[in-house]
Backbone and ligand atoms as CSV (ligand in chain L), in Angstrom:
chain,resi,resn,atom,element,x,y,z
A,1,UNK,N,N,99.246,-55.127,-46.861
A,1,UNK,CA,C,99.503,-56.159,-47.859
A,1,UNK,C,C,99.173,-57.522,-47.245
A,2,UNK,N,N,98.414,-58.417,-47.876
A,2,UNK,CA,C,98.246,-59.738,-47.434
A,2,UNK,C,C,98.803,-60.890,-47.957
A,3,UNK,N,N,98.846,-61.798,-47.009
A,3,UNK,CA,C,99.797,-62.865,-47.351
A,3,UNK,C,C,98.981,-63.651,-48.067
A,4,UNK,N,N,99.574,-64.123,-49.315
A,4,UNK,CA,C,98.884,-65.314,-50.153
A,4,UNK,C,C,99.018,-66.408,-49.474
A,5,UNK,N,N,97.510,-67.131,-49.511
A,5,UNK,CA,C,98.147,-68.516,-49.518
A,5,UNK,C,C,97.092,-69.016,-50.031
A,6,UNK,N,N,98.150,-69.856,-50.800
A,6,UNK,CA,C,97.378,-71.443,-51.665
A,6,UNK,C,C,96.313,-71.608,-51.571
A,7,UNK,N,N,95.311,-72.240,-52.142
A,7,UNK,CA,C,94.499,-73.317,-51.529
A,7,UNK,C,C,94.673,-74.561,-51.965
A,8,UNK,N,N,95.435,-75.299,-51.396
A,8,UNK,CA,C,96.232,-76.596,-51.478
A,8,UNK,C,C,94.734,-77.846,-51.623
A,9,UNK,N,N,93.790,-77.598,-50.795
A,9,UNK,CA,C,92.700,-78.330,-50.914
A,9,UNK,C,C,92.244,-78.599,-51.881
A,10,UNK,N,N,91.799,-77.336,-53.052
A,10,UNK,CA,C,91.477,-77.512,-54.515
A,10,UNK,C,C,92.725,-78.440,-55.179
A,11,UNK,N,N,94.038,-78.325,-54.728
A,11,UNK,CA,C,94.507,-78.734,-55.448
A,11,UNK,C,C,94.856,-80.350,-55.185
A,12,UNK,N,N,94.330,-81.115,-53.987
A,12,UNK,CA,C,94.018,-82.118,-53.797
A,12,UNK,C,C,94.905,-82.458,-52.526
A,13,UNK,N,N,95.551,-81.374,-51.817
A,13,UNK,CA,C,96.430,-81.358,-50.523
A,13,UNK,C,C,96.232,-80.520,-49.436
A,14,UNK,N,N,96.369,-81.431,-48.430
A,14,UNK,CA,C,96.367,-80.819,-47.468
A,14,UNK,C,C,97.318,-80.359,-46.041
A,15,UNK,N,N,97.466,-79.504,-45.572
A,15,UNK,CA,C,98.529,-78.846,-44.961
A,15,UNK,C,C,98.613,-79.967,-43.547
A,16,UNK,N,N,99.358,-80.772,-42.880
A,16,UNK,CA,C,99.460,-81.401,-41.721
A,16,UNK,C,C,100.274,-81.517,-40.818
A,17,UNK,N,N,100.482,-80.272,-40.120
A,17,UNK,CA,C,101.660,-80.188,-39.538
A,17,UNK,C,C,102.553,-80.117,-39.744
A,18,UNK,N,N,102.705,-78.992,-40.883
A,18,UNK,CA,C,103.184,-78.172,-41.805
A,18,UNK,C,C,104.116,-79.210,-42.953
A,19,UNK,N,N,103.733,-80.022,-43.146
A,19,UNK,CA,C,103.898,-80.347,-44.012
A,19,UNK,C,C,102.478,-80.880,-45.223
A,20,UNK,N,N,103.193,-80.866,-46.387
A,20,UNK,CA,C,101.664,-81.021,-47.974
A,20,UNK,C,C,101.547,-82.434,-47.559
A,21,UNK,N,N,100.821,-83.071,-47.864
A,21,UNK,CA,C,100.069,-84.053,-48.414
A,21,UNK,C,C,99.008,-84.099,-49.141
A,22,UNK,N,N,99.458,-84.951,-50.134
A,22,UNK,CA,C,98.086,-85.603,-51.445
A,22,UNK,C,C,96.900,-85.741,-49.912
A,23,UNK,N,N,95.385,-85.836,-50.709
A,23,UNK,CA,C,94.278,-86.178,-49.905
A,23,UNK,C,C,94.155,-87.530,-49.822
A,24,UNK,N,N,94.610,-88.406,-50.744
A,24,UNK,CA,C,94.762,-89.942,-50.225
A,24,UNK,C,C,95.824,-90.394,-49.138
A,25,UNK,N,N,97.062,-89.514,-48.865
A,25,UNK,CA,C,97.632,-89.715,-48.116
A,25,UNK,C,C,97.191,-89.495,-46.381
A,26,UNK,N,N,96.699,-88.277,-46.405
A,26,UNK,CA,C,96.303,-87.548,-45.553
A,26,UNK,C,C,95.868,-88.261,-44.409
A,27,UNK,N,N,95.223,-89.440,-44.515
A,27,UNK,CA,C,94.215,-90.584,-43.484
A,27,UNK,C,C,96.040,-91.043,-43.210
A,28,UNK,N,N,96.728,-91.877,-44.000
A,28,UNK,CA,C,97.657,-92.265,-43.370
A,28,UNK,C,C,98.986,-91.240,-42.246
A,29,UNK,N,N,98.859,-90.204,-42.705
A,29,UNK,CA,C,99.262,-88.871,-42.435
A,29,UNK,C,C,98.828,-88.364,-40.749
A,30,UNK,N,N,97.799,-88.501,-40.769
A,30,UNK,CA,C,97.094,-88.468,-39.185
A,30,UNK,C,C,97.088,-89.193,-38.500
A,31,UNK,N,N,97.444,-90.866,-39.023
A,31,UNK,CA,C,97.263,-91.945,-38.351
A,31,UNK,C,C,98.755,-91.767,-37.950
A,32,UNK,N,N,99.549,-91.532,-38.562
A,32,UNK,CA,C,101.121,-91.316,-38.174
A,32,UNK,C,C,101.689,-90.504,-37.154
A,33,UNK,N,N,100.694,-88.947,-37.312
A,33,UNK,CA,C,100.471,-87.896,-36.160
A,33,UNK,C,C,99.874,-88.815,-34.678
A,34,UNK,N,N,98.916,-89.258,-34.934
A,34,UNK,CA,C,98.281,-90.080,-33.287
A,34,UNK,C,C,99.065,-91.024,-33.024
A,35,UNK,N,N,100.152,-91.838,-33.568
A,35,UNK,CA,C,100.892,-92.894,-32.845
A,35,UNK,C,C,102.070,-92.471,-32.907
A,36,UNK,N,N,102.209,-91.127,-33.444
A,36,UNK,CA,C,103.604,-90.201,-32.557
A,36,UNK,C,C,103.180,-89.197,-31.559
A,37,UNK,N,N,102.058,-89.011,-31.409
A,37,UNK,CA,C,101.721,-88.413,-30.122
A,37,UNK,C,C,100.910,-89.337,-29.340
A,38,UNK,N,N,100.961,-90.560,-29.436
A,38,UNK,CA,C,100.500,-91.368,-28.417
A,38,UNK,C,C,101.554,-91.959,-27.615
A,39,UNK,N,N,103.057,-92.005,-28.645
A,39,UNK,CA,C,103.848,-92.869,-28.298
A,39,UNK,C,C,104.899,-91.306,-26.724
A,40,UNK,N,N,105.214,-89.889,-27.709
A,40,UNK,CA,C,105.445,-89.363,-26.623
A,40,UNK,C,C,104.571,-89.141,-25.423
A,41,UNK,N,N,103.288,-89.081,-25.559
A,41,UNK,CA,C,102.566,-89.375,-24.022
A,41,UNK,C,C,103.026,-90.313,-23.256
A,42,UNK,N,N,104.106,-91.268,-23.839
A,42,UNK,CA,C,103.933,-92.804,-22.889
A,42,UNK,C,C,104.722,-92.337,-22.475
A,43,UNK,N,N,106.147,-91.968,-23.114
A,43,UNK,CA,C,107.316,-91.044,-22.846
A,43,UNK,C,C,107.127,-90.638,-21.939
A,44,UNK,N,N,105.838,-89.332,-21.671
A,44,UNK,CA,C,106.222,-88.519,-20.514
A,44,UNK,C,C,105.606,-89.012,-19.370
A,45,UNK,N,N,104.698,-90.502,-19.893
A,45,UNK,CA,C,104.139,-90.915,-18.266
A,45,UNK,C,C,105.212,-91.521,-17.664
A,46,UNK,N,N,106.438,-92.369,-18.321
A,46,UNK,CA,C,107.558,-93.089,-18.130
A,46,UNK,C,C,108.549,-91.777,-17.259
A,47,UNK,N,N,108.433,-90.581,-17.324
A,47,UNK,CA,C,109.360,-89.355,-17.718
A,47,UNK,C,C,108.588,-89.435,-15.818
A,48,UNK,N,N,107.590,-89.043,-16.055
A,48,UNK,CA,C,106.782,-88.569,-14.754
A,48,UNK,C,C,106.901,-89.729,-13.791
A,49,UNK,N,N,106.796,-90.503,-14.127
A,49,UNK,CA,C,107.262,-91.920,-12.889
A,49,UNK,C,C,108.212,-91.906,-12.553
A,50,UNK,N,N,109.348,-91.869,-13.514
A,50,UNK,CA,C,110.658,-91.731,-13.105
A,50,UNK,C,C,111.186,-90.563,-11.982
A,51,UNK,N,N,110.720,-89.774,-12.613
A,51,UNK,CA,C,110.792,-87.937,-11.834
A,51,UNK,C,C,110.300,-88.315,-10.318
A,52,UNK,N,N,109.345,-89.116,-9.833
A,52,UNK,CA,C,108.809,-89.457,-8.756
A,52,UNK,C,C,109.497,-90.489,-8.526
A,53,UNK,N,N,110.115,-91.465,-8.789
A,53,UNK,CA,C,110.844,-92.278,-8.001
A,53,UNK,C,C,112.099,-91.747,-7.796
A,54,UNK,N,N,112.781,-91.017,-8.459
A,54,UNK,CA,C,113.930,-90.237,-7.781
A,54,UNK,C,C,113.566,-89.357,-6.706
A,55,UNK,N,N,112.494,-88.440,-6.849
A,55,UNK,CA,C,111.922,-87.949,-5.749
A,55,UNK,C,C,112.018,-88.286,-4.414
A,56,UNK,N,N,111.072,-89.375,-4.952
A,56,UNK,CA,C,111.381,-90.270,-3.100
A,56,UNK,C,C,112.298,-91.082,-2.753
A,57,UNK,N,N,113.404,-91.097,-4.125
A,57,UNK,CA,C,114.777,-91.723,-3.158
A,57,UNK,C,C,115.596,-90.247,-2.286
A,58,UNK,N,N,115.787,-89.288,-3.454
A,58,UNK,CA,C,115.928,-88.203,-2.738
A,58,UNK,C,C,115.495,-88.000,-1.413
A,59,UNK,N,N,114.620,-87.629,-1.339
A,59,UNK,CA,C,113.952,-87.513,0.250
A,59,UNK,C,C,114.026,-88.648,1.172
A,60,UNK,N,N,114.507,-90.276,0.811
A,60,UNK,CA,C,114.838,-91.123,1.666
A,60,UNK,C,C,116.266,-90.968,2.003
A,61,UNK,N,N,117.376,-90.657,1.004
A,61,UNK,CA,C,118.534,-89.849,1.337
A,61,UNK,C,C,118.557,-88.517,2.316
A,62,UNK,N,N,117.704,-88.004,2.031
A,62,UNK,CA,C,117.761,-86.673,2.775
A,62,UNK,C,C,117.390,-87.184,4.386
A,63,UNK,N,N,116.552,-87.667,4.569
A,63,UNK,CA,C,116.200,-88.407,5.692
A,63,UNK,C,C,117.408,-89.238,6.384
A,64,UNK,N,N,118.008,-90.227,5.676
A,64,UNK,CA,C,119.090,-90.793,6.114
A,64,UNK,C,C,120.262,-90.065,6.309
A,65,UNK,N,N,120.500,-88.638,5.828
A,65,UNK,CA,C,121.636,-87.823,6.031
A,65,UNK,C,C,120.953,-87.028,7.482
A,66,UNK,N,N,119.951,-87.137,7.767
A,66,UNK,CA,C,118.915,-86.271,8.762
A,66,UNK,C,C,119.244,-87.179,10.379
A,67,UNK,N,N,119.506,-88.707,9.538
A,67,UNK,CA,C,119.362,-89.625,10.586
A,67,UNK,C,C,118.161,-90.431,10.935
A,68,UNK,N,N,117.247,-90.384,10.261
A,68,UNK,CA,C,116.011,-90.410,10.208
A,68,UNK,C,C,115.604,-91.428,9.520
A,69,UNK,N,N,114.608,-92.196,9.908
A,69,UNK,CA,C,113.629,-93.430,9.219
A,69,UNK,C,C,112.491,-92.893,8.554
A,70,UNK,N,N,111.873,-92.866,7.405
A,70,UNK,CA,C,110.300,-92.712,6.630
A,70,UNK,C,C,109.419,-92.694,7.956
A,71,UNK,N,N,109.448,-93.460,8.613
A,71,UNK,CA,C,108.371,-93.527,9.717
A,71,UNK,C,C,108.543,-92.522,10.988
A,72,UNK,N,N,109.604,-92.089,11.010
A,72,UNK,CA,C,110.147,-91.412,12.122
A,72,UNK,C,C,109.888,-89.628,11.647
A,73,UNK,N,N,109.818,-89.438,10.317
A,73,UNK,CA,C,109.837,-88.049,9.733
A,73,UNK,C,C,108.663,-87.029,10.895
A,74,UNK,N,N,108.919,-86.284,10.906
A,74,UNK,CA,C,107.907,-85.181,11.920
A,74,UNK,C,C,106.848,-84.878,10.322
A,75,UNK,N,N,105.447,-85.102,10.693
A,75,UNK,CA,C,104.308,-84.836,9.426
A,75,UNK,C,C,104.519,-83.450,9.103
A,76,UNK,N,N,104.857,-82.565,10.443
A,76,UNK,CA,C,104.631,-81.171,10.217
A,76,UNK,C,C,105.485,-80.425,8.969
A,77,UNK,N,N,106.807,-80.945,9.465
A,77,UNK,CA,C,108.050,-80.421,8.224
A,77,UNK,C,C,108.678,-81.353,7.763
A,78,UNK,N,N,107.694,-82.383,7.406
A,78,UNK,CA,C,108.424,-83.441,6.810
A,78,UNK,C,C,110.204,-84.083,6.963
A,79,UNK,N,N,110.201,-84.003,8.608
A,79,UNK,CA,C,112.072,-84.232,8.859
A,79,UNK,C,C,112.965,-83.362,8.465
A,80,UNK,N,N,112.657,-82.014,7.861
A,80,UNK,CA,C,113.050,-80.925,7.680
A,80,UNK,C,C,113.885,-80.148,8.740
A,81,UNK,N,N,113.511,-80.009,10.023
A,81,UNK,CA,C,113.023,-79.013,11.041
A,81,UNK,C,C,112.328,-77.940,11.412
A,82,UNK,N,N,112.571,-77.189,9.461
A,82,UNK,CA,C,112.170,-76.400,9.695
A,82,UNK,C,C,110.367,-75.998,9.248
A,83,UNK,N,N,110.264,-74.908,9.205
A,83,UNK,CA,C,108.683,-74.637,8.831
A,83,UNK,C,C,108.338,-73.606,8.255
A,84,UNK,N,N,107.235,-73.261,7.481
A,84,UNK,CA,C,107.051,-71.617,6.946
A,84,UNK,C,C,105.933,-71.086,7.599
A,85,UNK,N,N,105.803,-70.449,8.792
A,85,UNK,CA,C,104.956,-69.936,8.908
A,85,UNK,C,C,104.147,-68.510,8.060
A,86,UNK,N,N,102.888,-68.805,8.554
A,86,UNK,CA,C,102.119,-67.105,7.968
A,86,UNK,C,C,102.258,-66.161,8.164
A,87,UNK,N,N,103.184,-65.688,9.343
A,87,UNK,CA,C,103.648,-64.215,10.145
A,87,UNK,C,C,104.521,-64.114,10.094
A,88,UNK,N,N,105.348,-63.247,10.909
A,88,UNK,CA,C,107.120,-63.046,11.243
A,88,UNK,C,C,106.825,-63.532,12.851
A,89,UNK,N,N,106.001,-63.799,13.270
A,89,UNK,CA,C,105.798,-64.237,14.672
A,89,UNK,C,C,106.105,-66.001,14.978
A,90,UNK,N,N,105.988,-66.435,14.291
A,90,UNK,CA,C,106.243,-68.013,13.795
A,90,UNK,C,C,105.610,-68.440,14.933
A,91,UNK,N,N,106.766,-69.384,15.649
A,91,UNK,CA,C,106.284,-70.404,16.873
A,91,UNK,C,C,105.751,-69.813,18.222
A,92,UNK,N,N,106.432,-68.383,18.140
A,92,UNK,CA,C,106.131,-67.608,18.763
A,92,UNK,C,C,104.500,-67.286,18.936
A,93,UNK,N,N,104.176,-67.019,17.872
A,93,UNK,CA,C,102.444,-67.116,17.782
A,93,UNK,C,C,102.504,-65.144,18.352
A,94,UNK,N,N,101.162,-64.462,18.820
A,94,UNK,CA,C,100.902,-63.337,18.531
A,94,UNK,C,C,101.052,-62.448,17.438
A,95,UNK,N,N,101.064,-61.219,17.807
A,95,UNK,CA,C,100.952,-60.631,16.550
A,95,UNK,C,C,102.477,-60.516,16.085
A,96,UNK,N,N,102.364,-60.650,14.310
A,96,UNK,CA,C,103.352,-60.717,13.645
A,96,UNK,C,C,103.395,-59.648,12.369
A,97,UNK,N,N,104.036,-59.944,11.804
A,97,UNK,CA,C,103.625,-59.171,10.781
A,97,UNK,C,C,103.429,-60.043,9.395
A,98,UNK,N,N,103.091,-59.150,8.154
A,98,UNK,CA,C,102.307,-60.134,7.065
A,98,UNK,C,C,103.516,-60.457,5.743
A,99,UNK,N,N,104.290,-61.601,6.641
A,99,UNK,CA,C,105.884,-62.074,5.736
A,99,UNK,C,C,105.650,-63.413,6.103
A,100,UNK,N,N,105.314,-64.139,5.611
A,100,UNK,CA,C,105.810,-65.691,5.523
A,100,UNK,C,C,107.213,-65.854,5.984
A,101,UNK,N,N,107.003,-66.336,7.191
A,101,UNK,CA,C,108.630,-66.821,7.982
A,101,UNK,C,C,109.168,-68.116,8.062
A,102,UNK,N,N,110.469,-68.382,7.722
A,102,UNK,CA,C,111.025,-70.020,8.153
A,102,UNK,C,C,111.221,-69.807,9.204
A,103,UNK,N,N,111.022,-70.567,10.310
A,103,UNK,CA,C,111.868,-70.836,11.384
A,103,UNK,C,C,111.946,-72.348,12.263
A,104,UNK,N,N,112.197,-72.489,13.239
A,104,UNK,CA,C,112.099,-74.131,13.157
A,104,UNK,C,C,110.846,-74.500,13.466
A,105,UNK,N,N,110.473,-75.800,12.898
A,105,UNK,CA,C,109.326,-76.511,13.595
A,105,UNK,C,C,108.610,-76.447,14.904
A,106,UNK,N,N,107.502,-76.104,15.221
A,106,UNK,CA,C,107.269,-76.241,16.617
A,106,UNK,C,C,106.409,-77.319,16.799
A,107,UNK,N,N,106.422,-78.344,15.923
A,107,UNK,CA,C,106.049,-80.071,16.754
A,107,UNK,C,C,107.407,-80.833,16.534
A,108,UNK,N,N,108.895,-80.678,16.258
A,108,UNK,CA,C,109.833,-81.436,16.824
A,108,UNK,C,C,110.835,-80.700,16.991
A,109,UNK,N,N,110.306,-79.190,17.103
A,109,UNK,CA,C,111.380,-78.764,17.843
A,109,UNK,C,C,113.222,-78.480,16.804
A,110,UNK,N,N,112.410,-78.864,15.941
A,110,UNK,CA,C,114.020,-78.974,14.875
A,110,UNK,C,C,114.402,-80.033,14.544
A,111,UNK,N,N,114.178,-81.033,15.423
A,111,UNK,CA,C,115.069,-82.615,15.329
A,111,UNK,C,C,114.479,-83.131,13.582
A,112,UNK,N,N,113.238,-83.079,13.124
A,112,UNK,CA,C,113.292,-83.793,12.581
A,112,UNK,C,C,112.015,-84.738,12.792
A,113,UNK,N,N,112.315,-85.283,13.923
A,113,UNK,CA,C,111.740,-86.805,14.495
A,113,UNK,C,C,110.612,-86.036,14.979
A,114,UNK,N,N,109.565,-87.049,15.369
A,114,UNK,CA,C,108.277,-86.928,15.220
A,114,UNK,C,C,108.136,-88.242,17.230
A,115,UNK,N,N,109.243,-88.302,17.216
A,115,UNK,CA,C,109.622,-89.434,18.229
A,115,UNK,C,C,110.493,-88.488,19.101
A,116,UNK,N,N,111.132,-88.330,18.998
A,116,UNK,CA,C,112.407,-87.336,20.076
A,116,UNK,C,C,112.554,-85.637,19.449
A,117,UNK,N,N,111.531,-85.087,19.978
A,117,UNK,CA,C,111.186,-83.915,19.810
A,117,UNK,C,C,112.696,-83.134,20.501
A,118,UNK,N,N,113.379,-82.074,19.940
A,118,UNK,CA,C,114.085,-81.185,20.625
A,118,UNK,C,C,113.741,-80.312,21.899
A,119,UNK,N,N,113.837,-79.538,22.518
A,119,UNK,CA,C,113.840,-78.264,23.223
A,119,UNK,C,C,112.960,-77.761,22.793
A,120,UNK,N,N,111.461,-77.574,23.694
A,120,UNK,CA,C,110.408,-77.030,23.187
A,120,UNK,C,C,110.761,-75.569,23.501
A,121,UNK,N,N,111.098,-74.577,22.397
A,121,UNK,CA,C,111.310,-73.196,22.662
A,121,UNK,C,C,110.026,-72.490,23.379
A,122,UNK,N,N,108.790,-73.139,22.839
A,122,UNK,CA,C,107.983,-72.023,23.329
A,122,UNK,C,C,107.537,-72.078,24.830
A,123,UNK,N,N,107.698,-73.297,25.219
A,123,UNK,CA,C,107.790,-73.946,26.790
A,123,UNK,C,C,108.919,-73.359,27.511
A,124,UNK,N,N,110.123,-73.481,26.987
A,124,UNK,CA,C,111.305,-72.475,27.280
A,124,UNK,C,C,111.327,-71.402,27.583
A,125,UNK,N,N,110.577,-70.553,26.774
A,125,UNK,CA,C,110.152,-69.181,26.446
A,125,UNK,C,C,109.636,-68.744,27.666
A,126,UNK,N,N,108.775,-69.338,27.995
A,126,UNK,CA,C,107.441,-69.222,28.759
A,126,UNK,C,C,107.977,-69.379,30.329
A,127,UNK,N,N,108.846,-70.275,30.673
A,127,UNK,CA,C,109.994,-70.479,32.034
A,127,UNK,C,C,110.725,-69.134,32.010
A,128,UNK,N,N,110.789,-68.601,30.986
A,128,UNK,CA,C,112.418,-67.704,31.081
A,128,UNK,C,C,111.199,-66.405,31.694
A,129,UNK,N,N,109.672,-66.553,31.199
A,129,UNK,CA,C,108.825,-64.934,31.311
A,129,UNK,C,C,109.153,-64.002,29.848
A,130,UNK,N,N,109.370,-64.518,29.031
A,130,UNK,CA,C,109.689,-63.442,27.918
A,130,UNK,C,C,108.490,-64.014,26.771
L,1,ZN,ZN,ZN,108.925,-80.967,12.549
């Protein structure tokens, strides 16, 4: 069974986003559609700026709970400590296996800082013979 529908066109209307309009209306009708979808685009560029300036207060908080200055952040894990490596072998390096691992940073060592690196484990490692 098929669904009827109209043809609103013959009858001098047209369907616009689900709502009828007369065909003289119709020009004003679309012009109404583009400066309500011009006006939420501004919305979401306002929406998207915003979203990014909390962002990076966030992460300047996170930093300051870290102890940490913007300039001081380690590039590697962003003042994090930590890191995701491609193996289960991480800082360790050799063979690993095929799991994406966290473990800490191996350019600060954990701290964070990019300036006062922690306890290089793998230098550690390497003293102990293991
Ligand atoms: Zn780091």
């Amino acid at each position: 069974m098929s669904k009827y529908t109209p043809k609103f066109d013959l009858l001098g209307c047209h369907e616009i986003h689900g709502e009828f309009v007369s065909a003289k209306d119709a020009q004003a009708a679309i012009q109404a559609l583009e400066q309500r979808i011009a006006k939420l685009e501004q919305e979401l560029d306002e929406s998207n700026k915003r979203l990014l300036d909390l962002r990076d207060k966030l992460y300047v908080r996170f930093l300051d709970y870290r102890g940490l200055a913007v300039d001081e952040a380690c590039k590697c894990c962003s003042g994090s400590g930590v890191r995701v490596y491609a193996n289960t072998s991480a800082w360790r390096g050799g063979i690993g296996g095929q799991a994406m691992t966290t473990d800490v940073c191996d350019k600060c060592w954990g701290s964070g800082n990019k300036n006062k690196p922690w306890l290089n484990l793998r230098r550690f490692s390497n003293q102990l013979g293991r």
